[in-house]
PDB file of N, CA, C and O in Angstrom:
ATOM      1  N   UNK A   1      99.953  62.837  58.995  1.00  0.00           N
ATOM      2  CA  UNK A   1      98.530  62.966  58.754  1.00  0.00           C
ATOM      3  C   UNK A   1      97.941  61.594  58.432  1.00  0.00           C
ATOM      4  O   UNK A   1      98.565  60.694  57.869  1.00  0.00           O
ATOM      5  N   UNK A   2      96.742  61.533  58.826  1.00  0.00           N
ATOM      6  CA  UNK A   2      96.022  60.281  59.133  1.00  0.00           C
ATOM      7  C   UNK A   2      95.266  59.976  57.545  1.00  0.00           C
ATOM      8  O   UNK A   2      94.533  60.822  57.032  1.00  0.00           O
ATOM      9  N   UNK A   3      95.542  58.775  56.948  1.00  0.00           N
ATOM     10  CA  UNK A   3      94.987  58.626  55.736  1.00  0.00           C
ATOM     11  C   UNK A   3      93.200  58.193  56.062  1.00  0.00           C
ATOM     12  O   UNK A   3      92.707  57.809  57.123  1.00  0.00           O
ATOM     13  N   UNK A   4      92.543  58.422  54.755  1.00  0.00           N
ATOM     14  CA  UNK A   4      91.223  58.488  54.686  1.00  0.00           C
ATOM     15  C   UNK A   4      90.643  57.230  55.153  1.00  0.00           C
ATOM     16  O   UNK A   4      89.482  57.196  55.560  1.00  0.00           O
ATOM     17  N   UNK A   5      91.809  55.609  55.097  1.00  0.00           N
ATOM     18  CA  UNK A   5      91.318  54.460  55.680  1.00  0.00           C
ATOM     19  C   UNK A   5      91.471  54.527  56.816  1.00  0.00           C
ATOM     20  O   UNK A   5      90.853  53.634  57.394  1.00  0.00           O
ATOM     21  N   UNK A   6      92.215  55.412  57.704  1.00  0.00           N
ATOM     22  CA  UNK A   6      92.640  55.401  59.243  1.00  0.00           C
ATOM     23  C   UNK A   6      91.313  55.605  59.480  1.00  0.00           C
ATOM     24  O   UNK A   6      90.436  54.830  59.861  1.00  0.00           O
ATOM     25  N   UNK A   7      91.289  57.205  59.093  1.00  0.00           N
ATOM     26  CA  UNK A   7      90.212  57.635  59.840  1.00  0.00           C
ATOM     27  C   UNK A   7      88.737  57.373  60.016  1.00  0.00           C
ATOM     28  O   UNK A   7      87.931  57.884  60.793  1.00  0.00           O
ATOM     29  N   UNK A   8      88.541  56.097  58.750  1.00  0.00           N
ATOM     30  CA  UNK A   8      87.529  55.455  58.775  1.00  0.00           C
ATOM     31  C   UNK A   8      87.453  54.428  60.020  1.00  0.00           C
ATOM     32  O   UNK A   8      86.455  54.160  60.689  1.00  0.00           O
ATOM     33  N   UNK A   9      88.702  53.947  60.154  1.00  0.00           N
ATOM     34  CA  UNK A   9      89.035  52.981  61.268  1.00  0.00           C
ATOM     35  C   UNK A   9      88.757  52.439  62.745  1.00  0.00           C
ATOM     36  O   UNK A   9      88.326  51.551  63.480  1.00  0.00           O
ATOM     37  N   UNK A  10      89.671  54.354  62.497  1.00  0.00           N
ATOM     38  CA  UNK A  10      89.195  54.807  63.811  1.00  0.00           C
ATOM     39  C   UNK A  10      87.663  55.607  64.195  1.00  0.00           C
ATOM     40  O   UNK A  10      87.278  55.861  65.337  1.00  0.00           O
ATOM     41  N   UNK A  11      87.112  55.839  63.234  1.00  0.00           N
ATOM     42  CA  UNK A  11      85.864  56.010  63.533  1.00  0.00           C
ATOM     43  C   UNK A  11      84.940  54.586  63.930  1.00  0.00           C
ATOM     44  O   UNK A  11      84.229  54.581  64.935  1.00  0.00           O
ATOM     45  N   UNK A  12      85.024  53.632  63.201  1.00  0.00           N
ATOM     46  CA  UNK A  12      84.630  52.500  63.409  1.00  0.00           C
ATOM     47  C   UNK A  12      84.413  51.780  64.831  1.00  0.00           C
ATOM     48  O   UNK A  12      83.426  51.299  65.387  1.00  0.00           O
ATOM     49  N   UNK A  13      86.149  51.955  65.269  1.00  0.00           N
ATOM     50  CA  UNK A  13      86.343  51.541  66.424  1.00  0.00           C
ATOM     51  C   UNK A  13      85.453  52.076  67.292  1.00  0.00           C
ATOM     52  O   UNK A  13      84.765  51.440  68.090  1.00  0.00           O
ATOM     53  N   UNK A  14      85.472  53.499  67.100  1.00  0.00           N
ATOM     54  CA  UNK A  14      84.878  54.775  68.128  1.00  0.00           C
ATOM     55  C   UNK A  14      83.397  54.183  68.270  1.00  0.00           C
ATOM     56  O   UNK A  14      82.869  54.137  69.382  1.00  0.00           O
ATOM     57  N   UNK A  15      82.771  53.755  67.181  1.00  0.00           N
ATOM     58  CA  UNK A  15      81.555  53.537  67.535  1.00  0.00           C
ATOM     59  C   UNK A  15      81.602  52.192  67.967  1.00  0.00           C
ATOM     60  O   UNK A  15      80.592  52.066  68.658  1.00  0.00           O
ATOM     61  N   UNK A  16      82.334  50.897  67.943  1.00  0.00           N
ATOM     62  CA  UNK A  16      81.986  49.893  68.424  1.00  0.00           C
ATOM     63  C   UNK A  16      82.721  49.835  70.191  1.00  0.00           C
ATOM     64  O   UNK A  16      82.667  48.830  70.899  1.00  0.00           O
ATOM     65  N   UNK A  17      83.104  50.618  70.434  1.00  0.00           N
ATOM     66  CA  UNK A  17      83.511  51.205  71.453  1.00  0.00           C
ATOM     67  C   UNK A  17      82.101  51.622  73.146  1.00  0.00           C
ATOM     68  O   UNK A  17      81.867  51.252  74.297  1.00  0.00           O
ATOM     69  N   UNK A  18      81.464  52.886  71.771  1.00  0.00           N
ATOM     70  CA  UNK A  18      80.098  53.128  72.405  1.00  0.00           C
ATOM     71  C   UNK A  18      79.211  52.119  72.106  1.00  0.00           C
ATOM     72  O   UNK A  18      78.130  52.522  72.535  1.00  0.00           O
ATOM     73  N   UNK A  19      79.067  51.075  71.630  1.00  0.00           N
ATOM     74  CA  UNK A  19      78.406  50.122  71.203  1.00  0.00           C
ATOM     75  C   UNK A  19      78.340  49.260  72.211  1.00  0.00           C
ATOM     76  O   UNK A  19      77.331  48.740  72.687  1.00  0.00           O
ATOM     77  N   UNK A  20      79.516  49.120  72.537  1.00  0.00           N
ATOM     78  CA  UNK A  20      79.730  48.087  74.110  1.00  0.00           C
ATOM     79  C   UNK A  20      79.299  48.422  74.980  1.00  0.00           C
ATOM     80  O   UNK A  20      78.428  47.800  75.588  1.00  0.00           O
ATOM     81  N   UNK A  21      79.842  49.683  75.372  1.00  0.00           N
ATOM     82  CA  UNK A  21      79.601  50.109  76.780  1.00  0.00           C
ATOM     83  C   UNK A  21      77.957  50.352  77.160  1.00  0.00           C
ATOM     84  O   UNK A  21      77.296  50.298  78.196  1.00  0.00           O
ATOM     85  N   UNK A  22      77.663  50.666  75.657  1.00  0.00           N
ATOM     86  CA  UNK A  22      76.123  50.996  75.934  1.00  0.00           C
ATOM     87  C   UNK A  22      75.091  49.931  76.128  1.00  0.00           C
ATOM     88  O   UNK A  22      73.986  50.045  76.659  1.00  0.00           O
ATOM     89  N   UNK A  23      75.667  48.854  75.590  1.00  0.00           N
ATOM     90  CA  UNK A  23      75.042  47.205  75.795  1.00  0.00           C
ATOM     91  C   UNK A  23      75.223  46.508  77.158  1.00  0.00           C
ATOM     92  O   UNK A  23      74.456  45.717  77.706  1.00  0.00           O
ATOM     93  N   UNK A  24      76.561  47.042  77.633  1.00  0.00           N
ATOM     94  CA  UNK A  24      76.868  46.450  79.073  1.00  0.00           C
ATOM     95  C   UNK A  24      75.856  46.503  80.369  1.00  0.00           C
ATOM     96  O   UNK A  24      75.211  45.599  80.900  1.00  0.00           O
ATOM     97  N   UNK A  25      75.946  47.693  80.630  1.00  0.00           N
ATOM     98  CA  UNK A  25      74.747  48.055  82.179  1.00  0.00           C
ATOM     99  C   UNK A  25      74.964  46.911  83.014  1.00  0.00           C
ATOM    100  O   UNK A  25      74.108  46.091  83.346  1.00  0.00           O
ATOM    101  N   UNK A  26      76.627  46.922  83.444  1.00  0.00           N
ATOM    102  CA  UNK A  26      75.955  45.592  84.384  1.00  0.00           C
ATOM    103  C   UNK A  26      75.193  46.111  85.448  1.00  0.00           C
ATOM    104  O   UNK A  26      74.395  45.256  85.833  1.00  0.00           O
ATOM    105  N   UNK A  27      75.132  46.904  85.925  1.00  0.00           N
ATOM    106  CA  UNK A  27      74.347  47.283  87.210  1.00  0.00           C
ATOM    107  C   UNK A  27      73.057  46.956  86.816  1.00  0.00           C
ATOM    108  O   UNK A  27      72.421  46.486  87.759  1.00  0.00           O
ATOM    109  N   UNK A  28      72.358  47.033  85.660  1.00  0.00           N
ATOM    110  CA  UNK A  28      70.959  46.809  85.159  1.00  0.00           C
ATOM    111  C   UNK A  28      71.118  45.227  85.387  1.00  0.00           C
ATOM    112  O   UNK A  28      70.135  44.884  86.044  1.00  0.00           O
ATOM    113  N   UNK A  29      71.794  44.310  85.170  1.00  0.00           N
ATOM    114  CA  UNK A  29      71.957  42.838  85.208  1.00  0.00           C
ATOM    115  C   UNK A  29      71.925  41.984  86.326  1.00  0.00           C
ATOM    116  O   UNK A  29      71.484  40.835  86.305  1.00  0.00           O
ATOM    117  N   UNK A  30      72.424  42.593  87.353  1.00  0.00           N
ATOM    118  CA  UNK A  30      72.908  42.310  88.473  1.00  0.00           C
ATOM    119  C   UNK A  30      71.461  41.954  89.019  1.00  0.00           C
ATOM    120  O   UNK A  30      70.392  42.439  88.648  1.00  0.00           O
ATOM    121  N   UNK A  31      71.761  40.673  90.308  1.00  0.00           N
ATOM    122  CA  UNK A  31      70.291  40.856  91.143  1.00  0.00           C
ATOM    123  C   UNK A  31      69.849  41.762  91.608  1.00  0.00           C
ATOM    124  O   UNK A  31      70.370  42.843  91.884  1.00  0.00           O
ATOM    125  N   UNK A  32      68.081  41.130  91.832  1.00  0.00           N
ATOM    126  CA  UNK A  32      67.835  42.616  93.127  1.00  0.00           C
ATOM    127  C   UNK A  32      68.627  42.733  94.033  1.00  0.00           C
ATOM    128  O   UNK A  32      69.272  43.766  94.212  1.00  0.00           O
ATOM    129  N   UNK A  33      68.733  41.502  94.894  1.00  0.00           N
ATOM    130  CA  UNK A  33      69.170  41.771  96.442  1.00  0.00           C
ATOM    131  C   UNK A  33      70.574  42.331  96.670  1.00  0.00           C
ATOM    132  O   UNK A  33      71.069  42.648  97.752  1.00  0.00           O
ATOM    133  N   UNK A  34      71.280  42.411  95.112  1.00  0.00           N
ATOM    134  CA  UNK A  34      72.675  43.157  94.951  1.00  0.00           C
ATOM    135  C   UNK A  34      72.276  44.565  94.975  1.00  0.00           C
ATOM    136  O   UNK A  34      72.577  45.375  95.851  1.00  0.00           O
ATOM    137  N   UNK A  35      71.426  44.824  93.715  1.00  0.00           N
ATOM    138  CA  UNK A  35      71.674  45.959  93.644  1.00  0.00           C
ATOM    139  C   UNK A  35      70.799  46.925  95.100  1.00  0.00           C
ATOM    140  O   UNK A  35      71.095  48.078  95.414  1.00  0.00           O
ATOM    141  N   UNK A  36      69.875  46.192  95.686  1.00  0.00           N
ATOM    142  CA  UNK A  36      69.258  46.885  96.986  1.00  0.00           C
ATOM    143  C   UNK A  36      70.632  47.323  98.218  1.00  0.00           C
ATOM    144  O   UNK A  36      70.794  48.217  99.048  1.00  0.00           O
ATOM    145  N   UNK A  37      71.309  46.293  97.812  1.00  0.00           N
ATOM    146  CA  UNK A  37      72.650  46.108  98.579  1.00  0.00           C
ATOM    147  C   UNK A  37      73.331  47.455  98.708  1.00  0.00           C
ATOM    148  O   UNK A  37      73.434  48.159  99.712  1.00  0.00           O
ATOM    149  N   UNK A  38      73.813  47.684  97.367  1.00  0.00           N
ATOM    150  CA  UNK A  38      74.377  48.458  96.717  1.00  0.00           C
ATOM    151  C   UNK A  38      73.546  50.157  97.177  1.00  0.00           C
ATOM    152  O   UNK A  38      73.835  51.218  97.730  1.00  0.00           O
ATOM    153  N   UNK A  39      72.801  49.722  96.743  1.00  0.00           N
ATOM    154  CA  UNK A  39      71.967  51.488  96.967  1.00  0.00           C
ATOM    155  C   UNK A  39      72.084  51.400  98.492  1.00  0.00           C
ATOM    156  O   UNK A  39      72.592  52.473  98.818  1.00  0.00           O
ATOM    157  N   UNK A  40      71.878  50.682  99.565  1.00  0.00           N
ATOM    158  CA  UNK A  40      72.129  50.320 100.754  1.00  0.00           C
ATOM    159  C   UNK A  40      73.321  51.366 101.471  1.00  0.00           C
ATOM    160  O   UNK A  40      73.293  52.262 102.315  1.00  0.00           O
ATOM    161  N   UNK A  41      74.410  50.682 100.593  1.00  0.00           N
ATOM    162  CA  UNK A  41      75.902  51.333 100.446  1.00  0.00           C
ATOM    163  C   UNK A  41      76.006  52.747 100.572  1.00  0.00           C
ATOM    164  O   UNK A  41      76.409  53.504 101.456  1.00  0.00           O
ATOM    165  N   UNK A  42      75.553  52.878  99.495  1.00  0.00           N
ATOM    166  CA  UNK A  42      75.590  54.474  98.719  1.00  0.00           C
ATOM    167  C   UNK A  42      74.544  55.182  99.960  1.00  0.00           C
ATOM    168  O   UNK A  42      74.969  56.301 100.249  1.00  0.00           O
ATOM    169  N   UNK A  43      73.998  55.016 100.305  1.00  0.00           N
ATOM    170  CA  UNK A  43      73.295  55.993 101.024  1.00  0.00           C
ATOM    171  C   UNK A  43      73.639  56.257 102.170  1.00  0.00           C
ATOM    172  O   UNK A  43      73.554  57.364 102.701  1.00  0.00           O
ATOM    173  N   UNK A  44      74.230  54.857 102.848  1.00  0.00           N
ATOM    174  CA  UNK A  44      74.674  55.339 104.331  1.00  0.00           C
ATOM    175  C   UNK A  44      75.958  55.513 103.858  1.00  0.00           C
ATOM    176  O   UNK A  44      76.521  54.466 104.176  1.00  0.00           O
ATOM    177  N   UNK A  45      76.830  56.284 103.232  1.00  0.00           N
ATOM    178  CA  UNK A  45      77.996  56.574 102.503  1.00  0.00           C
ATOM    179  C   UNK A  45      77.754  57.875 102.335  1.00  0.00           C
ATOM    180  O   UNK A  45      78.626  58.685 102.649  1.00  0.00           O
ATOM    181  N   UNK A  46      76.332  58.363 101.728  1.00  0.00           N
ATOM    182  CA  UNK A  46      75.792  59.652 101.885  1.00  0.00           C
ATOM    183  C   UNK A  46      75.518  60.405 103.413  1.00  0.00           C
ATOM    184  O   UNK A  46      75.900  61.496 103.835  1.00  0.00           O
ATOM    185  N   UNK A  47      74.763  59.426 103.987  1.00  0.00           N
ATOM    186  CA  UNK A  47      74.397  59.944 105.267  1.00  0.00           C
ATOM    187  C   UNK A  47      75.853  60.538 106.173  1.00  0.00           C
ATOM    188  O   UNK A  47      75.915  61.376 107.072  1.00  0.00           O
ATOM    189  N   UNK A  48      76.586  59.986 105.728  1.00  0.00           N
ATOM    190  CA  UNK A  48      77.957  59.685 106.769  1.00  0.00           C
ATOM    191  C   UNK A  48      77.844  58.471 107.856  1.00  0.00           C
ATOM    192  O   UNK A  48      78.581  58.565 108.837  1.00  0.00           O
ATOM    193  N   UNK A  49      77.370  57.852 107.804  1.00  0.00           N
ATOM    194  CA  UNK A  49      77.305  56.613 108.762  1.00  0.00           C
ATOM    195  C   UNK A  49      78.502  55.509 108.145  1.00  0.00           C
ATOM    196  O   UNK A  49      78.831  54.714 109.025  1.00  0.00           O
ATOM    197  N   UNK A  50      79.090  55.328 107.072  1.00  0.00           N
ATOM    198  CA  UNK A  50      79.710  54.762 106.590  1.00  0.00           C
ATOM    199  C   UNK A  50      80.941  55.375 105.952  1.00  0.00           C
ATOM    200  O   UNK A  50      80.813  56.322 105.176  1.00  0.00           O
ATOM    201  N   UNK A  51      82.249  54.820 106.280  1.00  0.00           N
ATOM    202  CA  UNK A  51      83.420  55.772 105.286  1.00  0.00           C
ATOM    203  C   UNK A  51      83.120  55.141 103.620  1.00  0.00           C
ATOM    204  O   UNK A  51      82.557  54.123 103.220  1.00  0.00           O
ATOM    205  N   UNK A  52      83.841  56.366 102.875  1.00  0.00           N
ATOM    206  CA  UNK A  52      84.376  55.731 101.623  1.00  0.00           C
ATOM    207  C   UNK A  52      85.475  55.323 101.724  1.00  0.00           C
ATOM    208  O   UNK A  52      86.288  55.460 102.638  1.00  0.00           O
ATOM    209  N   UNK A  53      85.564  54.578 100.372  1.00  0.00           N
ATOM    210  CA  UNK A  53      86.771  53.787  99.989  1.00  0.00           C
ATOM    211  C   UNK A  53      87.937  54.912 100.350  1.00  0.00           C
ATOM    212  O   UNK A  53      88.631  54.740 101.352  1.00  0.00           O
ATOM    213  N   UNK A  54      88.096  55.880  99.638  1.00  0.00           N
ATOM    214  CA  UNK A  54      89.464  57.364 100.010  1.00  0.00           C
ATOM    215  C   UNK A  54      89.473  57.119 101.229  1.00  0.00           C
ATOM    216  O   UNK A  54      90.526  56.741 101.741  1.00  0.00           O
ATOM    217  N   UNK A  55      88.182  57.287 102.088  1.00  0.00           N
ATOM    218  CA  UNK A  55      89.056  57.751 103.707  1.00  0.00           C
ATOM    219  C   UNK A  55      89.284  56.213 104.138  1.00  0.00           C
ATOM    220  O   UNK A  55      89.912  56.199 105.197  1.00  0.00           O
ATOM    221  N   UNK A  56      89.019  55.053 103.727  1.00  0.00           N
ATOM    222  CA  UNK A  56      89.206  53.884 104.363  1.00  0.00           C
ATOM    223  C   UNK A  56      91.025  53.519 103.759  1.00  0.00           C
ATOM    224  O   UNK A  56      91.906  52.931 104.387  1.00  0.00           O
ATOM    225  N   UNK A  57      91.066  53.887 102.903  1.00  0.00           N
ATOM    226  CA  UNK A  57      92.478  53.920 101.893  1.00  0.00           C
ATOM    227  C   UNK A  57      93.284  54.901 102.886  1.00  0.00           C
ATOM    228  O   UNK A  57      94.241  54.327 103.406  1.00  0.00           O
ATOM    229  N   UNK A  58      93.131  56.167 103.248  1.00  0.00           N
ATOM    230  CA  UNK A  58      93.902  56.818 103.804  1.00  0.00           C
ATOM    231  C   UNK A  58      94.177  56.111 105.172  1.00  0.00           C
ATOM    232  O   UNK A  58      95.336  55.829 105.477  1.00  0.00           O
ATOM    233  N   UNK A  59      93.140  55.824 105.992  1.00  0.00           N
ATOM    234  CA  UNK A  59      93.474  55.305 107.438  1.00  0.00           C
ATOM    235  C   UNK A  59      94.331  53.860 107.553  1.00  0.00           C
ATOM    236  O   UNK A  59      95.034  53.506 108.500  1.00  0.00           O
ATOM    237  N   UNK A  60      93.986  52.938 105.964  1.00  0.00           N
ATOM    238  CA  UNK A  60      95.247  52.362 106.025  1.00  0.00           C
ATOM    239  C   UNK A  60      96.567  52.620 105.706  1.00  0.00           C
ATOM    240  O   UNK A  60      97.447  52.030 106.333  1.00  0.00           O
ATOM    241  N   UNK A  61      96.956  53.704 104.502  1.00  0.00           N
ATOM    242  CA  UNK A  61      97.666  54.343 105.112  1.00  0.00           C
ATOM    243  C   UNK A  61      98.927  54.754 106.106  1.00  0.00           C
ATOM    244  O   UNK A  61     100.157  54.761 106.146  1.00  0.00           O
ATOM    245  N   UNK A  62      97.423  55.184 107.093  1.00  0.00           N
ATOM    246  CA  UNK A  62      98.082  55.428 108.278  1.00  0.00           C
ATOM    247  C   UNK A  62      98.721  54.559 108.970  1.00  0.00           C
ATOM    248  O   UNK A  62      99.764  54.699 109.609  1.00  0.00           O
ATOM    249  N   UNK A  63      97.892  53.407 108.789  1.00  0.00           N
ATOM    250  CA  UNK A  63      98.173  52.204 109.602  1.00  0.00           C
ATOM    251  C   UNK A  63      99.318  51.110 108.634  1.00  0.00           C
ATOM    252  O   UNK A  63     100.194  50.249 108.719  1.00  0.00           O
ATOM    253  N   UNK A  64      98.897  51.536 108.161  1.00  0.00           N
ATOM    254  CA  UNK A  64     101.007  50.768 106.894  1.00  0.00           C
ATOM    255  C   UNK A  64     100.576  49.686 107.209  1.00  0.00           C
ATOM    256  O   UNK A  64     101.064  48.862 107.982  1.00  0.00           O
ATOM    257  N   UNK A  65      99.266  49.632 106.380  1.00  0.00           N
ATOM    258  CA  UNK A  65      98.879  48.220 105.865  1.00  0.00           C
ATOM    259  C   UNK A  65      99.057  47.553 104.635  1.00  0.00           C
ATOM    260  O   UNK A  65      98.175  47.740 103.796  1.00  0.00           O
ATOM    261  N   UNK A  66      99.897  46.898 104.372  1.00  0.00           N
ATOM    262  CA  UNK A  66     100.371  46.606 103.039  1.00  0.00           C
ATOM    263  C   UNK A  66      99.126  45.737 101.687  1.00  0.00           C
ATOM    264  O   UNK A  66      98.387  44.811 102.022  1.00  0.00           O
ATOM    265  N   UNK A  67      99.163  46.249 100.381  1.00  0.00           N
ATOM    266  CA  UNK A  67      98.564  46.151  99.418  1.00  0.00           C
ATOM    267  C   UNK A  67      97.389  46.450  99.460  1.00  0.00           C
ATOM    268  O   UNK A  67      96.537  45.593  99.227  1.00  0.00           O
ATOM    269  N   UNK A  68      97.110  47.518  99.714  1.00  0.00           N
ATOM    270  CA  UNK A  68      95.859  48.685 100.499  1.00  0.00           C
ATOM    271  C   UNK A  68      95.630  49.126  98.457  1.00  0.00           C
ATOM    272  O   UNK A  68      94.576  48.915  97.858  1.00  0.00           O
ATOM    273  N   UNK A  69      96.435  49.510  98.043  1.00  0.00           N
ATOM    274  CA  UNK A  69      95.888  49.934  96.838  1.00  0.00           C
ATOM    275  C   UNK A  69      95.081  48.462  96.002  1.00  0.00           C
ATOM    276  O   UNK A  69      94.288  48.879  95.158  1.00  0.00           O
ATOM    277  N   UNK A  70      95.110  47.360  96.045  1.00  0.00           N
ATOM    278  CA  UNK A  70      95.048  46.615  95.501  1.00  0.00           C
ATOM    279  C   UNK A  70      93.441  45.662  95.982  1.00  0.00           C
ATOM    280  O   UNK A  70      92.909  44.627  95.581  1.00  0.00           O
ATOM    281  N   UNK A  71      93.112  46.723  97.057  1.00  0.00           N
ATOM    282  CA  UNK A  71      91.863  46.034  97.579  1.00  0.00           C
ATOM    283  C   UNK A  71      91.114  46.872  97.872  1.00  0.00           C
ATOM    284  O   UNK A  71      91.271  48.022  98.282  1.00  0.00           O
ATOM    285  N   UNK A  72      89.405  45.676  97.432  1.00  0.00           N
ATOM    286  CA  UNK A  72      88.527  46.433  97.531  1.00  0.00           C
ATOM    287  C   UNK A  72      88.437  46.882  98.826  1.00  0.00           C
ATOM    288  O   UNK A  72      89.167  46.730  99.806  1.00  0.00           O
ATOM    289  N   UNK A  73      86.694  47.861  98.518  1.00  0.00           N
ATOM    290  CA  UNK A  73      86.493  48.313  99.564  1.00  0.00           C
ATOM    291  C   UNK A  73      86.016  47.530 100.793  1.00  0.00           C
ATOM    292  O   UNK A  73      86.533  48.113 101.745  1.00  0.00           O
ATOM    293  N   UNK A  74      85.442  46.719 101.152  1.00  0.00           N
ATOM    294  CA  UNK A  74      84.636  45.349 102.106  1.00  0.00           C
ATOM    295  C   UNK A  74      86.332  44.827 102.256  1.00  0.00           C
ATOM    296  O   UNK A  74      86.563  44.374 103.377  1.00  0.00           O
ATOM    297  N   UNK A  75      87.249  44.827 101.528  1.00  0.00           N
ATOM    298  CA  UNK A  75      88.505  44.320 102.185  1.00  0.00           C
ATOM    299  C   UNK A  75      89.221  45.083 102.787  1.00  0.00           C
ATOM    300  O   UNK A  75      90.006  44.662 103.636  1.00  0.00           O
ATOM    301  N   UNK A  76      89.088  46.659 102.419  1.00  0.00           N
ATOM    302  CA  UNK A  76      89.735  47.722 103.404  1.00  0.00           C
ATOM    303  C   UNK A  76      89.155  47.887 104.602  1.00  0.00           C
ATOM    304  O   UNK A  76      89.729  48.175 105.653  1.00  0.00           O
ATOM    305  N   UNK A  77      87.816  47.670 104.401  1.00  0.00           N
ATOM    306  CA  UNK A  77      86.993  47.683 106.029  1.00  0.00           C
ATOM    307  C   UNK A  77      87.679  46.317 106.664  1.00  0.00           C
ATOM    308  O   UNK A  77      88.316  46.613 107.674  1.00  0.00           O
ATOM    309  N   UNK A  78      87.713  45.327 106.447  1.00  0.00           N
ATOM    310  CA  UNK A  78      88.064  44.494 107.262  1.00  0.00           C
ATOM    311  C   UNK A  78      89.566  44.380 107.696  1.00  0.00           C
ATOM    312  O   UNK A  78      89.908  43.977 108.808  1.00  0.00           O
ATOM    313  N   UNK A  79      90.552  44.832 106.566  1.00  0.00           N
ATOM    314  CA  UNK A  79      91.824  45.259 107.528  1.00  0.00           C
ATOM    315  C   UNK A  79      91.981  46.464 108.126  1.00  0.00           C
ATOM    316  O   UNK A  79      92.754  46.318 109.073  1.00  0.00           O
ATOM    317  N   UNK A  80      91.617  47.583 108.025  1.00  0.00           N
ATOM    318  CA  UNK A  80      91.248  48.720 109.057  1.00  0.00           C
ATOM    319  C   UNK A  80      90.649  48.091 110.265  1.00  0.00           C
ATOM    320  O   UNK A  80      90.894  48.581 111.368  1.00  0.00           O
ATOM    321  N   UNK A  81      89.933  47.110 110.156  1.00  0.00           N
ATOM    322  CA  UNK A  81      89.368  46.962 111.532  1.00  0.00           C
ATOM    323  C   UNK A  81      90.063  45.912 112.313  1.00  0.00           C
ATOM    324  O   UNK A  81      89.835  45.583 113.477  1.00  0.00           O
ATOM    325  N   UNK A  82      90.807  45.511 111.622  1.00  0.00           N
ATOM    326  CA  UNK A  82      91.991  44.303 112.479  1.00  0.00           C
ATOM    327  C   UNK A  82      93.065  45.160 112.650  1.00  0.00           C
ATOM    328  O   UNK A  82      93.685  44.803 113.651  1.00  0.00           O
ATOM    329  N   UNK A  83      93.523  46.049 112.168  1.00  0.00           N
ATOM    330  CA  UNK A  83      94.956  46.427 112.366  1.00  0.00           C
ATOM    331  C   UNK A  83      94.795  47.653 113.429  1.00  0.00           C
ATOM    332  O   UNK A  83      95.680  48.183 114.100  1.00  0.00           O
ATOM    333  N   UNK A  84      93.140  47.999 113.370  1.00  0.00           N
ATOM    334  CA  UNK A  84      92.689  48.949 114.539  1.00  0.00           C
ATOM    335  C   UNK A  84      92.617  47.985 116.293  1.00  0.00           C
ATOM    336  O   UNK A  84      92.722  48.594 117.357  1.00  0.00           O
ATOM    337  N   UNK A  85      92.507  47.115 116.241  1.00  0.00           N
ATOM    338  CA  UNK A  85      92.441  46.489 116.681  1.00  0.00           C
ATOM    339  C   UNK A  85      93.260  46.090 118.086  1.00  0.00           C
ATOM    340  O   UNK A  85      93.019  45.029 118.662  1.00  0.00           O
TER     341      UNK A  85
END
């Protein structure tokens, strides 16, 4: 059982925890022409005109492209499209 200073502790933490995250917003920080970018993304991602990261991850995959977990997405599009190739 957790003594009365723990649990002060860990309450502490808990809130400087939400304290951060709630100060962060990098997306609020970021430029416009990023974040226009970005919503850019997301929508033709919605539409289906664009894969996500999962199905771009799976088709490498397929294609036994090595350190596929370890990269972004703009880097999975570009080895999917060389190894399609």
């Amino acid at each position: 059982m957790a003594t009365q200073k723990q649990r002060a502790a860990a309450r502490k933490n808990v809130k400087k925890a939400q304290a951060g995250a709630k100060s962060k917003q990098t997306l609020k920080h970021l430029p416009s022409s990023t974040r226009t970018a970005l919503g850019k993304e997301a929508a033709a991602v919605r539409r289906g005109d664009a894969p996500t990261r999962k199905e771009l991850e799976e088709r490498a995959r397929k294609l036994d492209i090595r350190g596929r977990s370890k990269m972004g997405k703009s880097e999975l599009k570009r080895a999917v499209a060389r190894a399609e190739r």
